[in-house]
N, C-alpha and C positions, 0 to 999 in steps of 0.2 A: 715077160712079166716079172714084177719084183719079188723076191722071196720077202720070207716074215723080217730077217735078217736083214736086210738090205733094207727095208723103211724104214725100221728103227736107227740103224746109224746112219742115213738119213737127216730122220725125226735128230738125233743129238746133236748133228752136228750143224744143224738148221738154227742161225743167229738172229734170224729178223725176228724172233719174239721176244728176245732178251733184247733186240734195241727199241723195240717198243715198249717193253718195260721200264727202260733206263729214262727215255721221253718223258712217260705218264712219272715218275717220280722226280725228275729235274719241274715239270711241269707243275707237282703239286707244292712242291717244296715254294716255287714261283709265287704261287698261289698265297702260302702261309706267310709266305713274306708281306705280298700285297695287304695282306688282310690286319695283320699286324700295324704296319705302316700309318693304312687308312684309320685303324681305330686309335690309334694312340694321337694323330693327326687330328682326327675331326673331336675329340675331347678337347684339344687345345683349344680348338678353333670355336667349339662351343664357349667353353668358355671368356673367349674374348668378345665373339658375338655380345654376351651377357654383360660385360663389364659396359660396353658400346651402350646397349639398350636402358641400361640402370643411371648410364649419365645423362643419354638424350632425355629420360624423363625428369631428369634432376633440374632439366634447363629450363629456365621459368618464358 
């Protein structure tokens, strides 16, 4: 049986939840990037859409 002492350094010396930590913020960072990307991306993109549509109506 483990003493108290013994699960604790254990429990410290146990890494799998610092690399699961490390994941979940490589992954959100991921995230912030995409999301960034897309919104600055899809204004452009509105935008031209808009220009398109302002001239197909221009066209007699």
């Amino acid at each position: 049986m483990l003493t108290f002492m013994q699960i604790i350094r254990t429990f410290l010396y146990d890494e799998e939840g610092v690399t699961a930590i490390e994941y979940a913020l490589i992954a959100a960072l991921i995230a912030v990037a995409i999301i960034a990307a897309v919104t600055l991306v899809g204004t452009d993109i509105a935008a031209i859409f808009t220009n398109i549509s302002t001239k197909l109506k221009a066209v007699p």
